[in-house]
ZADOBA-480920 format. One record per residue (C-alpha): residue in one letter; y, x, z. Coordinates in nm, 4 decimals, always signed. Example, Ala and Ser with C-alpha at 12.3 -4.5 7.8 and 13.67 -1.06 7.14 Angstrom:
! ZADOBA-480920
[a [-0.4500 +1.2300 +0.7800]];
[s [-0.1060 +1.3670 +0.7140]];
END
This chain:
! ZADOBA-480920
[x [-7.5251 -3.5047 -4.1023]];
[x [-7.3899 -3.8659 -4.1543]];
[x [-7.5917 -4.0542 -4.4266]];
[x [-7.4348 -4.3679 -4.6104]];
[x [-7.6284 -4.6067 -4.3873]];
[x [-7.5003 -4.4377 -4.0498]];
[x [-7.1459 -4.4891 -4.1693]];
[x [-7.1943 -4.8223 -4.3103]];
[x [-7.2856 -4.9324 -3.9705]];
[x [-7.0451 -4.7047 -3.7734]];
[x [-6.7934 -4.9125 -3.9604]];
[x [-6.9117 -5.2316 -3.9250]];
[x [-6.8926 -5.1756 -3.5741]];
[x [-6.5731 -5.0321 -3.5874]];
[x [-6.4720 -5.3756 -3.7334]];
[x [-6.6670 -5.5688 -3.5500]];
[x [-6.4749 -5.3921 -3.2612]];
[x [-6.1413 -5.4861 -3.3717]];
[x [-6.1829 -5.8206 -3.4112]];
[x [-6.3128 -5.8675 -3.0668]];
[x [-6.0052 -5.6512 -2.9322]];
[x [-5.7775 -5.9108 -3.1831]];
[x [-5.9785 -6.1944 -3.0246]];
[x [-5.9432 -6.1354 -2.6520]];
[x [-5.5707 -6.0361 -2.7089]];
[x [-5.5155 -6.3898 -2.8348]];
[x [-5.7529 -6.5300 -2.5750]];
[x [-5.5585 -6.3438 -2.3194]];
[x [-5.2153 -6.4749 -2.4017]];
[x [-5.3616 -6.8491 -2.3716]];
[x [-5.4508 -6.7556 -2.0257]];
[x [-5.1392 -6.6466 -1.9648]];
[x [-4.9486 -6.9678 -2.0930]];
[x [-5.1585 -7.2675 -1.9394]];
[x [-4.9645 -7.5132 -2.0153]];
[x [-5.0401 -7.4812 -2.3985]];
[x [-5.3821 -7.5013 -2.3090]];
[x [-5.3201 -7.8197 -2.1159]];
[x [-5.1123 -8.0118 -2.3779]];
[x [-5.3508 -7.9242 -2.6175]];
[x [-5.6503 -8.1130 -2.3880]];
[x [-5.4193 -8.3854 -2.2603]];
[x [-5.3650 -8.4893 -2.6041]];
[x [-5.7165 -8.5924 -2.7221]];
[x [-5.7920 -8.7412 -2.4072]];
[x [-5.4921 -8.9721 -2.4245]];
[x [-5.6767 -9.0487 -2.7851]];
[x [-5.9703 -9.0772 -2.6251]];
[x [-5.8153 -9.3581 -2.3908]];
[x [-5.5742 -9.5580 -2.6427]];
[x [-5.8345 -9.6074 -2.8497]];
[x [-6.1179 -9.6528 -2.6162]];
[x [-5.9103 -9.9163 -2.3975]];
[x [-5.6093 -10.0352 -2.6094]];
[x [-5.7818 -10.0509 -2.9363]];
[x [-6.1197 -10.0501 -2.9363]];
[x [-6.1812 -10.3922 -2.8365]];
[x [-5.9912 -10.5175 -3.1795]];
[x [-6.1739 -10.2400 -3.3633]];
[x [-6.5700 -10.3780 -3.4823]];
[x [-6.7825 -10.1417 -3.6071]];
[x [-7.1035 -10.3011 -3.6622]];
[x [-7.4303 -10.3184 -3.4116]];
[x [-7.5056 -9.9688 -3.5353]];
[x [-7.3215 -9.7678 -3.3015]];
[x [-7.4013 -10.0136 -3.0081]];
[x [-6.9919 -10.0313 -2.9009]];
[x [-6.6961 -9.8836 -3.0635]];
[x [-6.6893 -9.5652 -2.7663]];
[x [-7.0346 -9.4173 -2.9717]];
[x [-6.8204 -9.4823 -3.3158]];
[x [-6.5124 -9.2841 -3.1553]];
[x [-6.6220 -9.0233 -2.9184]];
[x [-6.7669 -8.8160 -3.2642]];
[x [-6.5017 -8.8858 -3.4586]];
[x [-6.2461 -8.7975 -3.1615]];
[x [-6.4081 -8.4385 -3.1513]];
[x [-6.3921 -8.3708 -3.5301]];
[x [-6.0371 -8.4495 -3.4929]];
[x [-5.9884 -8.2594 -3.1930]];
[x [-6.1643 -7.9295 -3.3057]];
[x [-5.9414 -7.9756 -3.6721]];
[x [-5.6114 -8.0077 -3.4363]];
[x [-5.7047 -7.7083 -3.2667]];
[x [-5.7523 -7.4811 -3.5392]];
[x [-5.3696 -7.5308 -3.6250]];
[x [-5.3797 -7.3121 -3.3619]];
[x [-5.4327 -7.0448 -3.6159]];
[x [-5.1020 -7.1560 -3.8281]];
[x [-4.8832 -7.1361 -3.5525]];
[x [-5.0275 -6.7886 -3.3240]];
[x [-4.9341 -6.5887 -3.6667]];
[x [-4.6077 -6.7377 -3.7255]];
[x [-4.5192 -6.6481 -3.4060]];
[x [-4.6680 -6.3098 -3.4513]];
[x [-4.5160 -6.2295 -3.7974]];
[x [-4.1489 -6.3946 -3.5846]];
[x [-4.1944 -6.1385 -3.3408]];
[x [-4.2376 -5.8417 -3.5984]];
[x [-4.6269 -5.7976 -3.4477]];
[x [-4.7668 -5.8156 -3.7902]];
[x [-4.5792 -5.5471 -3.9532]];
[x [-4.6900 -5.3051 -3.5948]];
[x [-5.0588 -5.4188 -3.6669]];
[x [-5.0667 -5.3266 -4.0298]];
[x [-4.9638 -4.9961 -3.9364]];
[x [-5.2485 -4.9247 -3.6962]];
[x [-5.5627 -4.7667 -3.7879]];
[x [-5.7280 -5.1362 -3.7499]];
[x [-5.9725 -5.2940 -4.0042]];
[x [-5.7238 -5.5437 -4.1963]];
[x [-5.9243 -5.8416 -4.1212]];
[x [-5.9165 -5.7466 -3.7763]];
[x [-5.6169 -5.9898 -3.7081]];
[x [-5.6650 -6.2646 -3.9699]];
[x [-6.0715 -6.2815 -3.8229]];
[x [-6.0023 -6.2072 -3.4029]];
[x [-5.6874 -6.5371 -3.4451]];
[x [-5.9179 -6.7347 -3.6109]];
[x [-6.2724 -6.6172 -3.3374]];
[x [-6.0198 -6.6905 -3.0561]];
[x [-5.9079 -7.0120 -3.1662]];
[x [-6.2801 -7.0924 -3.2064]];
[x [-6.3417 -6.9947 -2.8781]];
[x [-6.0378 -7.2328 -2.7749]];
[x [-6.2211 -7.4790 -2.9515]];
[x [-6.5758 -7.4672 -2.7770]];
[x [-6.3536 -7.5096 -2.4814]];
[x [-6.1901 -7.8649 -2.5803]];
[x [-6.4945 -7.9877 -2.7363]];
[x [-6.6514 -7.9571 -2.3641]];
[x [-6.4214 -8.0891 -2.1895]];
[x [-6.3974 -8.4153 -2.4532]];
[x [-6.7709 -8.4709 -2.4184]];
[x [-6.7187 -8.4998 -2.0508]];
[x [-6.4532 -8.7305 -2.0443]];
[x [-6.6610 -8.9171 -2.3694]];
[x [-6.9643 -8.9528 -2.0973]];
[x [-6.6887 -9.0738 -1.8201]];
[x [-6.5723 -9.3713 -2.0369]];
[x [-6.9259 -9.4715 -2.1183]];
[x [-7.0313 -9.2427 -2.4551]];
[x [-7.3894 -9.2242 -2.5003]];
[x [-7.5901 -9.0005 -2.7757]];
[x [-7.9084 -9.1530 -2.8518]];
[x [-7.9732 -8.8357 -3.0855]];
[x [-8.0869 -8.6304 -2.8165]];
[x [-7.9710 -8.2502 -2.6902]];
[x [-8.0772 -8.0564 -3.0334]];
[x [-7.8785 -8.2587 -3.2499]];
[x [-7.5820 -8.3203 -3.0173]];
[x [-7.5530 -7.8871 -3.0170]];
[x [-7.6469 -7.9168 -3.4111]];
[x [-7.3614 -8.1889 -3.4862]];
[x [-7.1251 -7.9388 -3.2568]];
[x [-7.1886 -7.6192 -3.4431]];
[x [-7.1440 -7.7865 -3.8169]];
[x [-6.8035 -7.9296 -3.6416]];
[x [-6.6772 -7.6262 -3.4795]];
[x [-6.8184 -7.4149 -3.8338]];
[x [-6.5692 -7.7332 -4.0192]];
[x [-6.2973 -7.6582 -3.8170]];
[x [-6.3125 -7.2263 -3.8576]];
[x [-6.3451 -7.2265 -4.2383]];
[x [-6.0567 -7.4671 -4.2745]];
[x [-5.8592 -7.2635 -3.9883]];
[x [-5.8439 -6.9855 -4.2755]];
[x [-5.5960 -7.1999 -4.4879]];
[x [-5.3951 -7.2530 -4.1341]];
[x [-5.3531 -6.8827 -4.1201]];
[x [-5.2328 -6.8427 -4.4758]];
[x [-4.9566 -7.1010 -4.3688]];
[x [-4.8740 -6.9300 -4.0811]];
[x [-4.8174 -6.6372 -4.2924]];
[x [-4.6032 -6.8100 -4.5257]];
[x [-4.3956 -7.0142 -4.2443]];
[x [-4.0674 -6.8048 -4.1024]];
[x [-4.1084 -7.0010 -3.7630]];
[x [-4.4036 -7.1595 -3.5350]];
[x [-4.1727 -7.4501 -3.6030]];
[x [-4.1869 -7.4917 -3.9256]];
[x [-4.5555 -7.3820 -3.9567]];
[x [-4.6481 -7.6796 -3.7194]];
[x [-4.4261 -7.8765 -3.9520]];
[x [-4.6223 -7.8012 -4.3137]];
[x [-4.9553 -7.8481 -4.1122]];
[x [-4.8859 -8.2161 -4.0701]];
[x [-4.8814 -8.3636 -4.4351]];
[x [-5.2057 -8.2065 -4.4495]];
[x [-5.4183 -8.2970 -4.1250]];
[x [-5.2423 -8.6597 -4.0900]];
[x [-5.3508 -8.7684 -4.4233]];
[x [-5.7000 -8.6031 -4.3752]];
[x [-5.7778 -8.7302 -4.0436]];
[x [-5.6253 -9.0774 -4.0259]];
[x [-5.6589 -9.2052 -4.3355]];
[x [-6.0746 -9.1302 -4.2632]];
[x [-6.3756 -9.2402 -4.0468]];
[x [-6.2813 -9.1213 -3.7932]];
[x [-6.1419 -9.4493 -3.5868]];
[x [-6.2147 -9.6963 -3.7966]];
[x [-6.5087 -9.8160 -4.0786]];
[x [-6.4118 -9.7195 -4.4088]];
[x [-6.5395 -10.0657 -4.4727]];
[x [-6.2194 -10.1894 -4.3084]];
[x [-5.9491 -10.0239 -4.5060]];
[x [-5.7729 -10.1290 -4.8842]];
[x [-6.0254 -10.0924 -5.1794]];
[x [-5.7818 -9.8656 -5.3193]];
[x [-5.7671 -9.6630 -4.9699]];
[x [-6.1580 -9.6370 -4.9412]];
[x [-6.2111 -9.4776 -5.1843]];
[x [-6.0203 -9.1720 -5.1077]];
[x [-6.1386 -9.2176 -4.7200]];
[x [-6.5395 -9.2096 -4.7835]];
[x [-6.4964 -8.8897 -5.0469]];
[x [-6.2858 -8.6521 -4.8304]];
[x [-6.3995 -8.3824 -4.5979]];
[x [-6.2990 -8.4757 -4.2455]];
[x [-6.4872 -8.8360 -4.3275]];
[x [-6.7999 -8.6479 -4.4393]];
[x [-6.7371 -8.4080 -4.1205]];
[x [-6.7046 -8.7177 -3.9080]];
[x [-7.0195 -8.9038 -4.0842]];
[x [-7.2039 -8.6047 -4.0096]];
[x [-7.1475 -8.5296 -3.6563]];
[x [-7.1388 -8.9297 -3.5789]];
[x [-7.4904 -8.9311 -3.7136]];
[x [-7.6182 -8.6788 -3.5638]];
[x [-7.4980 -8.7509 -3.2059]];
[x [-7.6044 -9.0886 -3.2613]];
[x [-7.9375 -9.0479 -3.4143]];
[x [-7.8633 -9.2375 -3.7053]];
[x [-7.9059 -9.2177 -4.0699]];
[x [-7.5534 -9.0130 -4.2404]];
[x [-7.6842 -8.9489 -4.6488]];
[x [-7.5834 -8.6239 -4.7435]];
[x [-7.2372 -8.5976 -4.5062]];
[x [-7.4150 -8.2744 -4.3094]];
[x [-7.4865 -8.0737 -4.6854]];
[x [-7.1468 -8.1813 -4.7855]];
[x [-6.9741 -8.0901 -4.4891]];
[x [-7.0837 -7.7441 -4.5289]];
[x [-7.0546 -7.7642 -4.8688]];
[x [-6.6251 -7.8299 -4.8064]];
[x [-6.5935 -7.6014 -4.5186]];
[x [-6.7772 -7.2909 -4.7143]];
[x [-6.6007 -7.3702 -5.0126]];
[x [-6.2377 -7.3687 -4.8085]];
[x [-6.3713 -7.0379 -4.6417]];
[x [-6.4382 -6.8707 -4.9818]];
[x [-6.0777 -7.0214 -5.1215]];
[x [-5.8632 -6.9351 -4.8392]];
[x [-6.0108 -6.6770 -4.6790]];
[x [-5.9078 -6.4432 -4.9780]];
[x [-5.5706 -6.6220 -5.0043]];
[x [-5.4989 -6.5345 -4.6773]];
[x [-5.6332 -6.2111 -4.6630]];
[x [-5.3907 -6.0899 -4.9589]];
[x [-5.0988 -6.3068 -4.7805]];
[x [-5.1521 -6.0829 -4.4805]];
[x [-5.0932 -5.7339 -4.6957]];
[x [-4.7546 -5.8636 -4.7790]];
[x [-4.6273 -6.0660 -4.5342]];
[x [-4.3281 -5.9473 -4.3601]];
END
């Protein structure tokens, strides 16, 4: 006889198991199309070098940081890790193009099987680029004084910022008609977020009417966070805020694009 607990967690694994299937599917196509995976690492390290080489010398951050590659090199990553969770806007637009969404919804699959393994894979994708822009941070002369624990610590609240906000990606993606044009409403919203924000330059050094704007949104508190914990250094609050943004964006979107996903055609 099956009691309520045995099927409680007979289907937790049964959606615990559809997610992973969802996952490596997604992982599996990235695989399969390397150069995707390429552009999307060649692209922060070429951000890694303007700024390291080009700009960083006209760039002053304060004798805090030590030199302007500690200021960066955190900042780079929380950028990096937001880029990649576009990821998720632009894998379900193609999807829903391709008529794959309407096939999934009629399998016996848990519905958040395809919303939750696009978003774990693109996670995964994630952890990937963040080590491989900590290398090349080390190779042009990055150097954490906050020790191993907090380096991991600053990369889980990062890669945590990046999956909760990944959840309003996917709602766009769902809304888009093309990977085009999903790529295309991403922008307004991760260009003003990441540039106009801490993560190349001081706050300090921006227009009184710019800063205030900069120090108060989420990717500056994400940066502020990470930055401070890489570094060793004293942040405030950024790490409880942080949090704070990406669980409240999880708890928004995630139902927004849950209910997008039962109608989207």
């Amino acid at each position: 006889m099956t009691t309520p607990m045995h099927a409680e967690k007979s289907s937790l694994r049964w959606v615990i198991s559809d997610v992973l299937t969802m996952a490596q599917r997604n992982i599996l196509a990235i695989i399969r199309i390397p150069s995707a995976l390429v552009f999307t690492i060649i692209q922060p390290i070429m951000f890694v070098l303007l700024f390291r080489y080009v700009f960083g010398g006209a760039i002053p951050v304060g004798t805090t940081f030590g030199n302007y590659v500690n200021y960066l090199i955190p900042g780079i990553l929380v950028q990096t890790t937001i880029f990649g969770a576009v990821g998720t806007a632009i894998g379900l637009a193609e999807d829903l193009k391709r008529g794959l969404i309407e096939r999934f919804r009629a399998l016996p699959m848990a519905r958040m099987a395809v919303l939750a393994g696009r978003t774990v894979s693109d996670l995964a994708r994630n952890i990937l680029i963040l080590l491989v822009i900590t290398g090349v941070g080390f190779a042009v002369g990055f150097r954490p004084g906050g020790g191993f624990v907090a380096y991991v610590q600053a990369s889980l609240l990062m890669l945590l910022f990046a999956y909760c906000l990944s959840w309003g990606f996917a709602y766009i993606g769902l809304t888009a008609p093309n990977p085009e044009t999903a790529q295309a409403m991403t922008f307004p919203l991760i260009f003003p977020l990441t540039f106009a924000s801490s993560i190349f330059v001081p706050v300090a050094s921006m227009p009184h009417w710019l800063q205030v704007f900069a120090r108060n949104q989420p990717v500056s508190q994400a940066a502020e966070a990470v930055r401070g914990l890489m570094l060793g250094i004293p942040h405030g609050q950024s790490t409880y805020i942080s949090l704070a943004w990406g669980l409240a964006a999880l708890l928004i979107l995630g139902p927004l694009s849950t209910r997008r996903y039962r109608t989207a055609s």
